[in-house]
C-alpha positions in Angstrom: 0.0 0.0 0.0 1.5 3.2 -1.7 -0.5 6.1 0.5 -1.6 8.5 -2.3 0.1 11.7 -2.6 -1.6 14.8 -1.0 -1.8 18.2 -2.5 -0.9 21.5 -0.4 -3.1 24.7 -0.7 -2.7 27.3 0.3 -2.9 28.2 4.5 0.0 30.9 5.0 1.2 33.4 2.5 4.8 34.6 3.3 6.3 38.1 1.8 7.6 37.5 -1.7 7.6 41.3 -2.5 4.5 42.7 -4.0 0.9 41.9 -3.8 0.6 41.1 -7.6 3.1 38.6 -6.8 1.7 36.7 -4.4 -2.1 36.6 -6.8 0.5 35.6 -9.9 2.0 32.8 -7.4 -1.5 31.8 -5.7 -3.3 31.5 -9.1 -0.3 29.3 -11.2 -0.7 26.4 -7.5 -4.4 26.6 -8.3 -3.6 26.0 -11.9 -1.7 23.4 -11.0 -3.9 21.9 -8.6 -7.1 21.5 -10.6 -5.0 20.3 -13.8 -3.6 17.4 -11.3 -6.8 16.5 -10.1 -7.5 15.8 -13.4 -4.9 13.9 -13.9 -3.3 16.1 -16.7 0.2 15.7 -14.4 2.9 17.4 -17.2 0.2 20.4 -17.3 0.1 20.7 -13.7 4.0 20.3 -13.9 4.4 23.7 -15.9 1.9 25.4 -13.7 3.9 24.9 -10.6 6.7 25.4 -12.1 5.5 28.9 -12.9 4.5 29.3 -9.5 8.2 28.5 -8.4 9.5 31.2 -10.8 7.3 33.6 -8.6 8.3 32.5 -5.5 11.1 30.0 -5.4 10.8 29.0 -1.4 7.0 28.4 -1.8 6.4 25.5 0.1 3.2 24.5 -1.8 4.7 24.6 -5.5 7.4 22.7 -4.0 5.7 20.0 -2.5 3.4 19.8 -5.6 5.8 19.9 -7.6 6.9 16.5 -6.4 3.9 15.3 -6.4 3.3 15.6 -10.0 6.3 14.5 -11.1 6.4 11.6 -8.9 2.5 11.0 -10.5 4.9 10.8 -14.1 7.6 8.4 -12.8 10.0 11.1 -12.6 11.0 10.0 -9.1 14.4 11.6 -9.0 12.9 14.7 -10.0 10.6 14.2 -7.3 12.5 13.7 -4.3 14.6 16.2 -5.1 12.1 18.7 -4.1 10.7 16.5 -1.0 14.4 17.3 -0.5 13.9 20.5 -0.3 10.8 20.4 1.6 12.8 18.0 4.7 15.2 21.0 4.3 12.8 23.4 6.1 12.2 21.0 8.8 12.5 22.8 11.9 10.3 25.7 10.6 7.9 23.7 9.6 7.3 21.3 12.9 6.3 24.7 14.5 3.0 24.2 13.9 0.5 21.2 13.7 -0.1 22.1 9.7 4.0 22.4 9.1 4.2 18.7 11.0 1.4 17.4 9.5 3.0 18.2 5.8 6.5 17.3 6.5 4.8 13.9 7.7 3.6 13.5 4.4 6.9 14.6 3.0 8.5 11.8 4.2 5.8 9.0 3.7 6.2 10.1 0.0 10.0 9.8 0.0 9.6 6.2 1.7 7.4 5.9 -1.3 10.2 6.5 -4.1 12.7 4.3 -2.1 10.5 1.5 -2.3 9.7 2.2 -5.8 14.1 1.9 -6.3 13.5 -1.2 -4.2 16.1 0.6 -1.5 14.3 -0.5 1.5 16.8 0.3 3.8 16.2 3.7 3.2 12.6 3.6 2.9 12.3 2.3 6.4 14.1 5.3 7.6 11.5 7.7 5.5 8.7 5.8 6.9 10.2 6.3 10.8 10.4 10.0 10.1 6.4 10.1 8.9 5.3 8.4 11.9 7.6 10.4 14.3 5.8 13.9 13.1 2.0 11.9 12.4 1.8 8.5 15.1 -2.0 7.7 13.8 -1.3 7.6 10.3 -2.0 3.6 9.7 -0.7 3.9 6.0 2.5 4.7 7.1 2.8 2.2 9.8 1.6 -0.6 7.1 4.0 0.7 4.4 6.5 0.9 7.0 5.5 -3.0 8.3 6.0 -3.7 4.3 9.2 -2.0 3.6 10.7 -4.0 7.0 9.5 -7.2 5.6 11.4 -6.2 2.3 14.2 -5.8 3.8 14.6 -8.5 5.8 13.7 -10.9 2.6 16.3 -9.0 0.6 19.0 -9.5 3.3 18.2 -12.8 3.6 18.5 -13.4 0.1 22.0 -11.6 -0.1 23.1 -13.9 2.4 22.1 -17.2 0.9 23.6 -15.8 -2.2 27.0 -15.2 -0.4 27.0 -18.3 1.6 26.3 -20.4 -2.3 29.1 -18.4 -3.7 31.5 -19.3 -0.1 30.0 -23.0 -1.3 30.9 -23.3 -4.6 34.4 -21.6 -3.8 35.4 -24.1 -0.6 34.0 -26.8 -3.1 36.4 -25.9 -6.1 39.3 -25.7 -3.6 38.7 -29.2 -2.6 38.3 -30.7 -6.2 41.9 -28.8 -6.5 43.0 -30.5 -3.7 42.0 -33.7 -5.1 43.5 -33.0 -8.3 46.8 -32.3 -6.5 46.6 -35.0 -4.1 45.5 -37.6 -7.3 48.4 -36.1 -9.3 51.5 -36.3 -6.9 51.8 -40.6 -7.0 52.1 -40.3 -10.3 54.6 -37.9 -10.3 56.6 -39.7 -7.5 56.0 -42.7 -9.7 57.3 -41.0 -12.7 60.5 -39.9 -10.0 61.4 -43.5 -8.9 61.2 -44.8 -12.5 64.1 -42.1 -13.6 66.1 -42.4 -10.5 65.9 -46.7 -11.3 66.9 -45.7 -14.9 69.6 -43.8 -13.8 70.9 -46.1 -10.6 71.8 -48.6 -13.8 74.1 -46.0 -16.4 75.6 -45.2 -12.7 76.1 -48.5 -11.9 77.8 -49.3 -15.3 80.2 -46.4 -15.1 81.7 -47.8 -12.0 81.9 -51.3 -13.5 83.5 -49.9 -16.8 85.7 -47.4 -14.8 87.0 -50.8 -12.6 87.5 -52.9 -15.3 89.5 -50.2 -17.0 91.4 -49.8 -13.9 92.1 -53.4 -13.7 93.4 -53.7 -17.2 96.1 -51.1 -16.6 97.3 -52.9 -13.2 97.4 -55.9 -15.3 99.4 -54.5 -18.6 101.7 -52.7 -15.6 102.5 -55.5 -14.2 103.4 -57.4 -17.3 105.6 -54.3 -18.2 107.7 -55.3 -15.0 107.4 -58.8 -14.9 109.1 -58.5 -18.5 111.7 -55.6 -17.4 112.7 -57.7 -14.8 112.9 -60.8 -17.1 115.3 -58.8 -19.3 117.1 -57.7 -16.6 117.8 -61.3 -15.5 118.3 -62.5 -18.7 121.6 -59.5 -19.0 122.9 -60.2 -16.2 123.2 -64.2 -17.0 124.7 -63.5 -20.2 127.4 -60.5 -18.1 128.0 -63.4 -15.8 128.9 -66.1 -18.6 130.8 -64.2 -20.0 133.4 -63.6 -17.0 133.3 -67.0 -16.2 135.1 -67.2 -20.1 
């Protein structure tokens, strides 16, 4: 329940300068006003907008203002001049008319926030209203609503963010598993070169004793035949003294 938007006419009348003014100002809101109740909302736009040009602080073309363009969707457009109207706050709570207003003020900014699906926010709007206007039952339902809203909403952002968390933890575990599935058969792949290479090491040592043996053995041929040679001289030096 959206409570509908309430028009402002005229109650106070403050100094804007000439009398002329204040008809030119009074008659472009009651332009306004009769063109929205018709539902011609763009026409009642320019009429309060002519109004403004008047008298720039006028608290009705304002708030009518906003009205009519929130009536068009423009709800930017709209709160901007609710804006406006919050602005004047503490003058207006001085009396039971300025309260009453600014109650509606805020309901109607609750209003757009909801529309923007900010409920947060809305909440907050609605709070205000019922602060300045405690028996209005549309606001206290709208505010009821926007609360619901917001709870759903938060709710749903946190089963989103705990399905996200989900999905992560679960992709770091099939990682894991990779990893984990993956290192045998690297160790396996390990072991097999290391028993490929404990045989080429194994076959350099041989080859490198072997070879080591065969030059003892030709060395000690060498001398074995030297010292044949040797023995052989001196037996011939020997015989031939003895002759």
């Amino acid at each position: 329940m959206f409570k509908k938007v309430k028009l402002f006419s005229f109650l106070l009348f403050l100094c804007v300068g000439t009398v002329s003014a204040q008809k030119a100002e009074r008659k472009n809101v009651r332009e306004g006003n009769k063109l929205y109740e018709s539902e011609k909302y763009t026409e009642s736009e320019i009429a309060y907008r002519k109004s403004l040009e008047v008298n720039p602080r006028s608290t009705e073309g304002i708030y009518n203002l906003g009205n009519s363009l929130y009536k068009q969707g423009k709800f930017p457009e709209a709160a901007e001049q609710y804006q406006l109207i919050a602005g004047q706050g503490e003058k207006m709570v001085a009396t039971p008319e300025g309260k009453a207003r600014l109650s509606e003020v805020y309901h109607n900014m609750g209003n757009i926030f909801m529309q923007n699906k900010d409920y947060g926010k809305a909440v907050e709007m609605y709070k205000q209203s019922l602060r300045l206007n405690p028996k209005d039952d549309e606001t206290r339902y709208n505010l009821a609503l926007a609360q619901k809203l917001l709870s759903d909403q938060q709710n749903q952002d946190q089963s989103q963010e705990q399905q996200n968390d989900d999905k992560q933890e679960n992709k770091d575990q099939k990682d894991d598993q990779q990893q984990q599935q993956q290192q045998p058969q690297d160790d396996q792949k390990q072991n097999k070169t290391q028993e490929q290479q404990q045989p080429n090491e194994q076959m350099s040592k041989d080859n490198a004793q072997q070879m080591l043996d065969a030059f003892l053995q030709d060395e000690k041929d060498t001398q074995e035949k030297v010292k044949k040679a040797q023995m052989q001289q001196q037996q011939r030096r020997k015989t031939e003294k003895e002759w």
